[in-house]
C-alpha positions in Angstrom: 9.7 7.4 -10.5 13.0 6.7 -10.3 14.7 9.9 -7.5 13.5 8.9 -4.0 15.1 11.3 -2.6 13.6 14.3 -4.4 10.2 12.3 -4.4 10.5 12.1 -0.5 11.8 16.5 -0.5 8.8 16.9 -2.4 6.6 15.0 0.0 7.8 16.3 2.8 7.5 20.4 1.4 4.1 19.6 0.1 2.8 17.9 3.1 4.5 19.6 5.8 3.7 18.4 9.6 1.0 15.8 8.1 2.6 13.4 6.2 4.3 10.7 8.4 0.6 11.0 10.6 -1.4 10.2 7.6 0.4 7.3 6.9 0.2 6.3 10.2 -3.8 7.1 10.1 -3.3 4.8 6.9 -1.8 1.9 8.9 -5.2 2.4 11.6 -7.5 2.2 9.0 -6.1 -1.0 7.0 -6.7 -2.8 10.8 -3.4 -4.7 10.8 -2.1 -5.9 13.5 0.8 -7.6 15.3 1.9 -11.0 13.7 -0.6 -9.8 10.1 1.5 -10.4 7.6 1.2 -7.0 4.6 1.8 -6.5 1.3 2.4 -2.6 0.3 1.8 -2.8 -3.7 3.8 0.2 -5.3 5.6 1.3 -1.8 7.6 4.0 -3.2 10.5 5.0 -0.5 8.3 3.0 2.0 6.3 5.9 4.0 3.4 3.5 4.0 5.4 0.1 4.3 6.9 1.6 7.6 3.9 2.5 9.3 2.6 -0.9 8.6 5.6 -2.2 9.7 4.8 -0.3 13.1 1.3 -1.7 13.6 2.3 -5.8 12.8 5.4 -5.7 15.3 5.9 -7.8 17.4 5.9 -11.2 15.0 4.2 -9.8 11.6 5.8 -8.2 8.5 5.6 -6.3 5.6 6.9 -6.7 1.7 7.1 -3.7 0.1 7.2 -4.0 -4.3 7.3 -1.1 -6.4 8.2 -1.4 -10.1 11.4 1.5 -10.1 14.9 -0.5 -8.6 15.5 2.9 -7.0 12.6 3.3 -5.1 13.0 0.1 -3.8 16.7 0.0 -3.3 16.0 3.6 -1.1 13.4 1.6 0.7 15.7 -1.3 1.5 18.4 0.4 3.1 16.6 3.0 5.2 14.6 0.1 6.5 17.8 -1.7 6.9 19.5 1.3 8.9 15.8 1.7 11.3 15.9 -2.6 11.9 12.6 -2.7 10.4 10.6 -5.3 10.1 9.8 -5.0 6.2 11.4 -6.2 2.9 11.1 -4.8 -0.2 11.2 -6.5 -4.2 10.8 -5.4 -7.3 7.1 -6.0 -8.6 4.2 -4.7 -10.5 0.6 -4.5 -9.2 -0.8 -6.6 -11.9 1.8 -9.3 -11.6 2.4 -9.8 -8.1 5.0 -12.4 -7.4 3.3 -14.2 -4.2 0.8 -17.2 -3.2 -2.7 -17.4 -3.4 -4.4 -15.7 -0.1 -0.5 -15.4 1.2 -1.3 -12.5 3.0 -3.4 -10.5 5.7 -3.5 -7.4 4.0 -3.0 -5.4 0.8 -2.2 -1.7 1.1 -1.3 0.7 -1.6 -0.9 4.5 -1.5 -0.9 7.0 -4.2 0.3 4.1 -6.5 -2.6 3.1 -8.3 -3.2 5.4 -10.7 0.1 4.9 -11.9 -0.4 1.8 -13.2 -1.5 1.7 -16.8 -5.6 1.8 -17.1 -5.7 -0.5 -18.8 -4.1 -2.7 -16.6 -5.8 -1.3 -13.3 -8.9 -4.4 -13.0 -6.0 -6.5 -13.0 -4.0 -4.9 -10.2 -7.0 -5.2 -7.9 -8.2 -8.9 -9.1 -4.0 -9.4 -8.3 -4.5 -7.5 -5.0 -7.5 -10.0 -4.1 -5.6 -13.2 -5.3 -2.9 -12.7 -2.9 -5.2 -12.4 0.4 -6.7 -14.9 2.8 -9.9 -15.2 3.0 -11.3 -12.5 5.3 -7.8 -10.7 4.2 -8.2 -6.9 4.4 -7.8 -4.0 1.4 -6.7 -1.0 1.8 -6.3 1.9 -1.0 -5.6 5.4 -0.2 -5.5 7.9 -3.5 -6.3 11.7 -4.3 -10.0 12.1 -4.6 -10.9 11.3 -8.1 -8.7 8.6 -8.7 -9.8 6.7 -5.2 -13.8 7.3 -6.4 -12.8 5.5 -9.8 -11.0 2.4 -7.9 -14.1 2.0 -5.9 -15.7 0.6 -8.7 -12.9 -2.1 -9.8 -12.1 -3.0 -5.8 -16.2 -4.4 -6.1 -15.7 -5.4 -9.5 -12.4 -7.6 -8.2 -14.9 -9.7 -5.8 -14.0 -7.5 -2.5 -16.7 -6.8 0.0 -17.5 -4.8 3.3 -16.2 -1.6 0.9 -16.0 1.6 2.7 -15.0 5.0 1.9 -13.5 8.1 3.7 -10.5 11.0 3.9 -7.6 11.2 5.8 -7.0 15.2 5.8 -7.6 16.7 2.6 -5.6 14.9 -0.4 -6.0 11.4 1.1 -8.7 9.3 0.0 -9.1 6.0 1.1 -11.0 2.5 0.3 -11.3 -0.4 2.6 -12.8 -3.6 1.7 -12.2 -7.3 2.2 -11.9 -10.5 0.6 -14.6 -13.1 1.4 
């Protein structure tokens, strides 16, 4: 994706009144809190990334990758211009560019199934490689697509899973790394 601001038009027309609360249900669900440090794996424009951001202040932060320069460049400077407390870098989920167990959480939305599917055990063994111990996961997707990662999040060595919706298009997985 490479027009942030006609992906974030098209966000806001198709999701009208609902979509800055489901990413803040999102942000609930993961169970982050102030001082967590995050990692949003394919942020996008950073709907999810700033909700999070939200939820760790004061003292915690969030990194935001996404493969597309222009997503994350968007991302950058509107977090920039707010004073958030998030950064954002260019990065693919099945080649993520940080530490072992480096963070608190992993979040991800509607990013998933645009990786390759080939490449999608990877992302999540990735996604599990960069947590803490006790670090938590948390995947929200359309319907189909989130009942498929289900399967490879358990597969990656994740625990604890469980399952739900937030309104109608918004699936979501949480698990956690033992």
């Amino acid at each position: 994706m490479t027009h942030p601001r006609r992906y974030e038009l098209a966000g806001s027309l198709l999701l009208p009144w609902i979509r800055r609360r489901m990413f803040v249900r999102l942000a609930e669900r993961a169970g982050v809190g102030p001082g967590d440090r995050v990692l949003d794996v394919g942020c996008g424009t950073g709907a999810l990334t700033r909700a999070v951001a939200a939820a760790v202040s004061p003292g915690g932060s969030v990194l935001g990758v996404d493969p597309s320069r222009q997503m994350v460049e968007y991302a950058r400077r509107r977090a920039e211009r707010r004073g958030e407390n998030s950064s954002f870098a260019l990065g693919v989920a099945q080649e993520l560019d940080a530490e072992d167990g480096s963070f608190d959480a992993v979040v991800s939305s509607f990013a998933v199934h645009h990786v390759p599917e080939d490449r999608r055990e990877r992302a999540f063994a990735e996604m599990f490689r960069v947590l803490r111990p006790g670090g938590r996961l948390l995947v929200a997707d359309f319907r189909g697509h989130a009942e498929r990662h289900a399967a490879m999040v358990a597969r990656a060595g994740f625990v604890d899973l469980a399952r739900g919706r937030v309104f109608p298009m918004a699936h979501w997985i949480t698990a956690v790394r033992p």
